[in-house]
N, CA and C atoms as a LAMMPS dump frame, in Angstrom:
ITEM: TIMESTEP
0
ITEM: NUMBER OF ATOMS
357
ITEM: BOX BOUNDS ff ff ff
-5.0000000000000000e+02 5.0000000000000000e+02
-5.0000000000000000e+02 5.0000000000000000e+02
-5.0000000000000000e+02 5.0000000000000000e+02
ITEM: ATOMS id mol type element x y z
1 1 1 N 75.346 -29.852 -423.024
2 1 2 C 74.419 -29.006 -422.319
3 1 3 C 73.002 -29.22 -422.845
4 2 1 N 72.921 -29.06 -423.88
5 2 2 C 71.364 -29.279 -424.767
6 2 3 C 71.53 -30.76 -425.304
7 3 1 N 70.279 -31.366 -425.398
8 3 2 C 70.262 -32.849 -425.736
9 3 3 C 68.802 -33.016 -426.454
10 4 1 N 68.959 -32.873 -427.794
11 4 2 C 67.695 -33.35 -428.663
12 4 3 C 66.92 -31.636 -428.29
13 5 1 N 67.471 -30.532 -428.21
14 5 2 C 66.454 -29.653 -427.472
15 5 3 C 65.894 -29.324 -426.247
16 6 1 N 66.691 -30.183 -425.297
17 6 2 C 66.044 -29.586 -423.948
18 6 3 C 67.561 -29.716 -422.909
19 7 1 N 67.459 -28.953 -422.186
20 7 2 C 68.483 -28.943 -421.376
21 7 3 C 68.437 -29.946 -420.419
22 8 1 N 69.977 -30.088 -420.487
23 8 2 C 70.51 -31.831 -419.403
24 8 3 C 70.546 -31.396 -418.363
25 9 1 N 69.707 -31.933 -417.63
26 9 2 C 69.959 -32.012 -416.413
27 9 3 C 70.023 -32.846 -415.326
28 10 1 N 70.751 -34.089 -416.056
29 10 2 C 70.808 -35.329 -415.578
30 10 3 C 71.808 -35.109 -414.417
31 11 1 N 72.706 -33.987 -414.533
32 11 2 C 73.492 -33.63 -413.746
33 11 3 C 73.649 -33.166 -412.55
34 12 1 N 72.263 -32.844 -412.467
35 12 2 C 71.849 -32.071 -410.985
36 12 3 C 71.992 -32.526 -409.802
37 13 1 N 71.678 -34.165 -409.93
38 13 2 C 71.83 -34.829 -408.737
39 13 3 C 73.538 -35.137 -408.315
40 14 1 N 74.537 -35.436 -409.501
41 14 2 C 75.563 -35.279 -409.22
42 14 3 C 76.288 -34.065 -408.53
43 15 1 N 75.918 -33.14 -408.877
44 15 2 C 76.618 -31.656 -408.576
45 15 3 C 75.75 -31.06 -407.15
46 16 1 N 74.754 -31.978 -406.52
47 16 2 C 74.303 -31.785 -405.367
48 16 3 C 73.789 -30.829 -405.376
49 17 1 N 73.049 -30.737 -406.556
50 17 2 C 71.781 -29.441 -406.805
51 17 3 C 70.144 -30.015 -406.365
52 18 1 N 69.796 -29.19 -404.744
53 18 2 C 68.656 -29.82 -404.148
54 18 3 C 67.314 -29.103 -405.221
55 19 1 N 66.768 -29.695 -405.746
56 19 2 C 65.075 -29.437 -405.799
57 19 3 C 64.423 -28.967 -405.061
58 20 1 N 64.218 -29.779 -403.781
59 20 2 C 63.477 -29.646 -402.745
60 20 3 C 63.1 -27.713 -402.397
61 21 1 N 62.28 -27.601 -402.305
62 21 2 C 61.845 -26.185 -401.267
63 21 3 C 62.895 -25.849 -400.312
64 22 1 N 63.711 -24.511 -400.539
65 22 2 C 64.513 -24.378 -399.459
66 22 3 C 63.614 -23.849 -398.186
67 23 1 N 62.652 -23.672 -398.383
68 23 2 C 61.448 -22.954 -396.856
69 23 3 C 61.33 -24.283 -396.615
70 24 1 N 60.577 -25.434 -396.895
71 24 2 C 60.357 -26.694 -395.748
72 24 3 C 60.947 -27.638 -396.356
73 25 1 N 62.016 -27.785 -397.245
74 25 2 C 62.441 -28.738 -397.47
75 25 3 C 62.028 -30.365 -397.759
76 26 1 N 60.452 -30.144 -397.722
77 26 2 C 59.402 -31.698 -398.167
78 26 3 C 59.128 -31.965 -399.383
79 27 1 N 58.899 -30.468 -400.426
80 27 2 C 58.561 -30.926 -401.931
81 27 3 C 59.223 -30.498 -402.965
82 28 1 N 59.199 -30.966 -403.96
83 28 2 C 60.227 -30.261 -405.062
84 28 3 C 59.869 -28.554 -405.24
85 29 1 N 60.112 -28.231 -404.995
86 29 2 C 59.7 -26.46 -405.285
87 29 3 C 59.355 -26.149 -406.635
88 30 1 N 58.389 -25.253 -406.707
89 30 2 C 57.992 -24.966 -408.142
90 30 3 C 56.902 -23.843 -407.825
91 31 1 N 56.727 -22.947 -408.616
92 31 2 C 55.553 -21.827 -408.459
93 31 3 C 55.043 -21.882 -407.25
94 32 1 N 53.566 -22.995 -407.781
95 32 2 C 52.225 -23.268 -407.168
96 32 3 C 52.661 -23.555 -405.203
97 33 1 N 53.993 -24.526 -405.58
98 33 2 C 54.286 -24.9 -404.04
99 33 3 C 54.88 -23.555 -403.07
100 34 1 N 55.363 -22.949 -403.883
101 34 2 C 56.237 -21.727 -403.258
102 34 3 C 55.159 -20.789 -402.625
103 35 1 N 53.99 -20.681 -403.289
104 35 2 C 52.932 -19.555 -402.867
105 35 3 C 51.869 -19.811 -402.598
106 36 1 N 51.9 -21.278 -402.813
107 36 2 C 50.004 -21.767 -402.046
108 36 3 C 50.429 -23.624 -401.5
109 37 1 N 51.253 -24.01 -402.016
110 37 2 C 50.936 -25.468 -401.555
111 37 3 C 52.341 -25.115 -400.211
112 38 1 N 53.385 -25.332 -399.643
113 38 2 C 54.453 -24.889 -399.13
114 38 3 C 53.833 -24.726 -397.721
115 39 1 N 53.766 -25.582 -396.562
116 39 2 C 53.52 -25.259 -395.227
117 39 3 C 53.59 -23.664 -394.726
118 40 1 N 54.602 -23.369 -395.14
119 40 2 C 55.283 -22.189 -394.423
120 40 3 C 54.54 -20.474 -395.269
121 41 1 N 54.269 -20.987 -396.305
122 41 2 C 52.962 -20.182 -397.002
123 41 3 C 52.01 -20.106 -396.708
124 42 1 N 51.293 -21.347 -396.616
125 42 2 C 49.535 -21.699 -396.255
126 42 3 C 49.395 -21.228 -394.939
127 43 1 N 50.319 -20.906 -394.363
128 43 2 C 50.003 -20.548 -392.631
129 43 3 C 50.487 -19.041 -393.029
130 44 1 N 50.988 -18.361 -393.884
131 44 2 C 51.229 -17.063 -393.592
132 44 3 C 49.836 -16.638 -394.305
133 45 1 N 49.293 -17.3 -395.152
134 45 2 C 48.18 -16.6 -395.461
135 45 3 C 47.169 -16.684 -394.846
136 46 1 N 46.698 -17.36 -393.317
137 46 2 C 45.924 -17.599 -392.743
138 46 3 C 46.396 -15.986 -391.913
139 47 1 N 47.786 -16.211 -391.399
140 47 2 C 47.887 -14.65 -390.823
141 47 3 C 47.401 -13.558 -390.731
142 48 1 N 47.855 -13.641 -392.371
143 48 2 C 47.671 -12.349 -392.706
144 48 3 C 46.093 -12.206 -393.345
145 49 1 N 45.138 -12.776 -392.877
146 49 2 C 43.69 -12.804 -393.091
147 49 3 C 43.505 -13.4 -393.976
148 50 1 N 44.185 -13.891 -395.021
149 50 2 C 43.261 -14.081 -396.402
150 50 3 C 43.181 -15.698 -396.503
151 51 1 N 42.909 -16.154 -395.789
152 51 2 C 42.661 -17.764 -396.018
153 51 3 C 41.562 -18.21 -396.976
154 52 1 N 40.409 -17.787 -396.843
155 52 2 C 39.486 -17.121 -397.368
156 52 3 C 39.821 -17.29 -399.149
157 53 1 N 40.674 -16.661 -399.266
158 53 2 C 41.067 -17.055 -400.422
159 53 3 C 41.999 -17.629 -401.378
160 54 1 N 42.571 -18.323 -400.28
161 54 2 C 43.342 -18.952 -400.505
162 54 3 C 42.885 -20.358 -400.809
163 55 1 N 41.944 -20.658 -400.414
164 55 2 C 41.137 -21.995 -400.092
165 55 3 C 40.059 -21.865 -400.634
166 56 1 N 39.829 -20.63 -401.357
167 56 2 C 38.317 -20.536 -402.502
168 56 3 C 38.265 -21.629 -403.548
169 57 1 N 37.176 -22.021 -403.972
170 57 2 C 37.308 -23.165 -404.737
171 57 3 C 37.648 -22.565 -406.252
172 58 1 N 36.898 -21.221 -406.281
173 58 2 C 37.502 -20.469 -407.812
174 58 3 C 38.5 -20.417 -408.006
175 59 1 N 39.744 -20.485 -407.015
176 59 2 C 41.097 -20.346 -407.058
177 59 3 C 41.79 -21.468 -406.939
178 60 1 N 41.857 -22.243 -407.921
179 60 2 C 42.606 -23.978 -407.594
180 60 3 C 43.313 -24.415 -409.239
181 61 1 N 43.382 -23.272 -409.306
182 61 2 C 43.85 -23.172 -411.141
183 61 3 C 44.937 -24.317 -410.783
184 62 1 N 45.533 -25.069 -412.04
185 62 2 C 47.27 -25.835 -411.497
186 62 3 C 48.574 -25.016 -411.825
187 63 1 N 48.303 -24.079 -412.162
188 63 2 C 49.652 -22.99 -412.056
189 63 3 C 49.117 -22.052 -411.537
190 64 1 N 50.438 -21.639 -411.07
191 64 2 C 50.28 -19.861 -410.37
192 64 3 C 50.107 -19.251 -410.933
193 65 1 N 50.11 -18.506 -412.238
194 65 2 C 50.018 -17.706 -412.802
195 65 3 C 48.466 -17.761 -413.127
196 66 1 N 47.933 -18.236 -413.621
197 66 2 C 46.192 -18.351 -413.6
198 66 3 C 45.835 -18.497 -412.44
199 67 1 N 46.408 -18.902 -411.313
200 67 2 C 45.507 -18.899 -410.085
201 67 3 C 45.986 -17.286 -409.665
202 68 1 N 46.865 -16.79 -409.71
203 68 2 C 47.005 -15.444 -409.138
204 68 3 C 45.833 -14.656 -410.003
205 69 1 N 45.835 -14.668 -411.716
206 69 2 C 45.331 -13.909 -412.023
207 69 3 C 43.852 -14.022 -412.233
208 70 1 N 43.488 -15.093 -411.778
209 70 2 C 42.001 -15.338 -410.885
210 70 3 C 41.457 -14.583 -410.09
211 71 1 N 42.541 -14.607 -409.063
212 71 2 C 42.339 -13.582 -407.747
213 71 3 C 42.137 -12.243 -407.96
214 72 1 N 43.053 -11.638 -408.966
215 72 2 C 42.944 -10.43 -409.637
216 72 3 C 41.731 -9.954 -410.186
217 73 1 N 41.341 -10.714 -411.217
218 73 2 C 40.102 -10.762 -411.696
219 73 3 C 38.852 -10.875 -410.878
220 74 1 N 39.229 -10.868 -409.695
221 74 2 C 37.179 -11.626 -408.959
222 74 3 C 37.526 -10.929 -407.351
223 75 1 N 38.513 -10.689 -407.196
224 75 2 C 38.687 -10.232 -405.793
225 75 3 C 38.669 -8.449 -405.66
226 76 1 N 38.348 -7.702 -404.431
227 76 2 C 38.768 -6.161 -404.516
228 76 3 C 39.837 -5.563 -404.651
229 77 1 N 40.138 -4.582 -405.236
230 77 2 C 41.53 -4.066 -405.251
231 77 3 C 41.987 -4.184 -404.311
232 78 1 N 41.385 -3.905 -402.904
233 78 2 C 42.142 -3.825 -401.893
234 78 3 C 42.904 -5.39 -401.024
235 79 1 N 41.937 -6.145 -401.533
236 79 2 C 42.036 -7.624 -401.527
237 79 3 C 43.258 -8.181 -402.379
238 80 1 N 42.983 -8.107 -403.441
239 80 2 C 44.358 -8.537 -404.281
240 80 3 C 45.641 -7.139 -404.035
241 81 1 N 45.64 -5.742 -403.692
242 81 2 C 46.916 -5.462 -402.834
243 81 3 C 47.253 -6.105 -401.793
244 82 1 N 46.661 -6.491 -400.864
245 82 2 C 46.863 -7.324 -400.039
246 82 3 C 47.425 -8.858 -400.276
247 83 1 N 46.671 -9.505 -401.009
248 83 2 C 47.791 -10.933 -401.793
249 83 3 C 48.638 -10.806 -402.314
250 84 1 N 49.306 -9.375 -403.402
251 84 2 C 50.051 -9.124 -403.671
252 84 3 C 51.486 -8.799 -403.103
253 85 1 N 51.037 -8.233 -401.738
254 85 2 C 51.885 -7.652 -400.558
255 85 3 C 52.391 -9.278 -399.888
256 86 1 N 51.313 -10.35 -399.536
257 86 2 C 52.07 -10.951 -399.06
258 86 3 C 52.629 -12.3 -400.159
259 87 1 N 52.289 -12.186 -401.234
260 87 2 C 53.548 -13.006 -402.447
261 87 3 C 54.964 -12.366 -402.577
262 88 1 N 54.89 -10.912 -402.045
263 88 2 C 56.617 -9.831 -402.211
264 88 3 C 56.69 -10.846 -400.769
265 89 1 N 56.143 -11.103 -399.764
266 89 2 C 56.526 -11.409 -398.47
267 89 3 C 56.916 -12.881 -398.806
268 90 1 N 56.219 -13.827 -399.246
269 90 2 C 56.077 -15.297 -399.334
270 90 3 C 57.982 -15.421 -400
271 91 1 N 57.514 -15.001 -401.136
272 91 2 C 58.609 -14.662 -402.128
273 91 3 C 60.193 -14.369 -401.262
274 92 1 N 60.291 -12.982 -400.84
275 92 2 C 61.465 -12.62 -399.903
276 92 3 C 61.89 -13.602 -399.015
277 93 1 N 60.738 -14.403 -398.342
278 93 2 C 61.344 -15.222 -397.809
279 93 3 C 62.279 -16.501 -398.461
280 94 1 N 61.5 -17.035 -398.789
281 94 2 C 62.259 -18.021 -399.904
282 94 3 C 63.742 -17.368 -400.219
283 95 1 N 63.939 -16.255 -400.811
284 95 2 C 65.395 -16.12 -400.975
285 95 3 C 65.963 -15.752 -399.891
286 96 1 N 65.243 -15.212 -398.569
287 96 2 C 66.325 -14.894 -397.679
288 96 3 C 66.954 -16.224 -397.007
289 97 1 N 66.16 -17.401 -397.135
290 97 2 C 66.574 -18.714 -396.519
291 97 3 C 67.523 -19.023 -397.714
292 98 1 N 67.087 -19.001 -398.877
293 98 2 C 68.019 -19.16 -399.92
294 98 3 C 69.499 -18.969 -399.902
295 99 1 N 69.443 -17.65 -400.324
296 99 2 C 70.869 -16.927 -399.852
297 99 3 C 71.451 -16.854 -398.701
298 100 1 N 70.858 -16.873 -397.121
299 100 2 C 71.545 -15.533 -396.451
300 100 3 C 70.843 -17.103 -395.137
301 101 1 N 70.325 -17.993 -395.139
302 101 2 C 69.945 -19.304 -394.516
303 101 3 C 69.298 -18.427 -393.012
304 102 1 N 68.08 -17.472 -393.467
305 102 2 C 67.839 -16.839 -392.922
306 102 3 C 66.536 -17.208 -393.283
307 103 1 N 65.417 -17.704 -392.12
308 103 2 C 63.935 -18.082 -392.389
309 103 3 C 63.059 -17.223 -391.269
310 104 1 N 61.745 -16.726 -391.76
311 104 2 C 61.088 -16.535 -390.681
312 104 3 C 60.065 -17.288 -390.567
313 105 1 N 59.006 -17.265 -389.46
314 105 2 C 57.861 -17.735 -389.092
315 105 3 C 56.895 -17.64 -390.321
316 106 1 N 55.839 -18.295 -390.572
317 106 2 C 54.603 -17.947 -390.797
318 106 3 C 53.663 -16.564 -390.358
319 107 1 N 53.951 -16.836 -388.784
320 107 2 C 53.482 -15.49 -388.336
321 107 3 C 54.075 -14.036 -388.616
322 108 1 N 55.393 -14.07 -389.071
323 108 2 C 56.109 -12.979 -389.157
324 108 3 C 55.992 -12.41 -390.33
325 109 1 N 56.023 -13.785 -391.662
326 109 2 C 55.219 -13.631 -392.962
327 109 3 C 54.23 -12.377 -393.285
328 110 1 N 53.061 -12.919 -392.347
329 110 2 C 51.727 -12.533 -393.114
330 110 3 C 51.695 -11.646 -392.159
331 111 1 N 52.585 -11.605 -390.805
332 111 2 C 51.959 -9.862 -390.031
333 111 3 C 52.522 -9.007 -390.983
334 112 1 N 54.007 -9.05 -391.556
335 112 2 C 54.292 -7.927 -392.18
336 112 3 C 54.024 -7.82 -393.308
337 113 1 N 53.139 -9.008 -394.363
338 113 2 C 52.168 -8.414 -395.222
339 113 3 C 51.148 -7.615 -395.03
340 114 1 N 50.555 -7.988 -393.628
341 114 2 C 49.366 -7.377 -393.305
342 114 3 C 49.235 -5.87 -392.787
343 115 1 N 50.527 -5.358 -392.218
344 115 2 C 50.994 -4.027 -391.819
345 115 3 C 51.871 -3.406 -392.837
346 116 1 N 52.261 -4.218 -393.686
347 116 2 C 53.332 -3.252 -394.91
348 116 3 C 51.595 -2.721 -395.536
349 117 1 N 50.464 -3.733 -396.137
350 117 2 C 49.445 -3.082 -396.81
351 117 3 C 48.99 -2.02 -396.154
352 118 1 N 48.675 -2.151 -394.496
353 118 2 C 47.582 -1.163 -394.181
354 118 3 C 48.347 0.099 -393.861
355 119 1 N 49.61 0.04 -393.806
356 119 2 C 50.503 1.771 -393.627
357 119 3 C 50.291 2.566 -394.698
């Protein structure tokens, strides 16, 4: 299982463990792709208004975690509830295709980020 300290996972490809993004299935999945690089993301955040900052040049950190907490830092509260609302959305999706091979739109994404915030 462990080899020199890091876990084997030479195995993955045998045991038919996909990498790939289960939302578009084009890139290896990882953070950054799941919530800003990921087709099926970049169009829900156009939706749901915030393209804007999604595409700010202050925000191009190479992990998610500094690029979210960028946004946090420089954007309005009401602005980052709103990105926040649709990463629970971005997010849910991903596992509902995951688990349950259940996907929605882009559009369906970021409307119900955009109406879960403003209720």
């Amino acid at each position: 299982m462990f080899q020199r300290g890091h876990l084997e996972t030479s195995l993955l490809g045998s045991k038919k463990c996909n990498l790939n993004c289960p939302v578009c299935d084009v890139e290896i999945e990882d953070e950054l792709h799941i919530f800003f690089g990921c087709v099926v993301a970049r169009d829900s955040w156009c939706v749901a208004g915030l393209s804007s900052v999604l595409h700010n040049a202050a925000y191009q950190q190479s992990n998610a975690m500094d690029r979210i907490f960028a946004m946090c830092s420089n954007e309005s509260s009401d602005k980052v509830g709103r990105v926040a609302m649709l990463l629970w959305s971005i997010w849910h999706n991903r596992n509902d295709k995951l688990w349950n091979d259940n996907v929605q739109t882009p559009r369906q994404i970021g409307r119900y980020a955009f109406d879960a915030w403003n209720d």
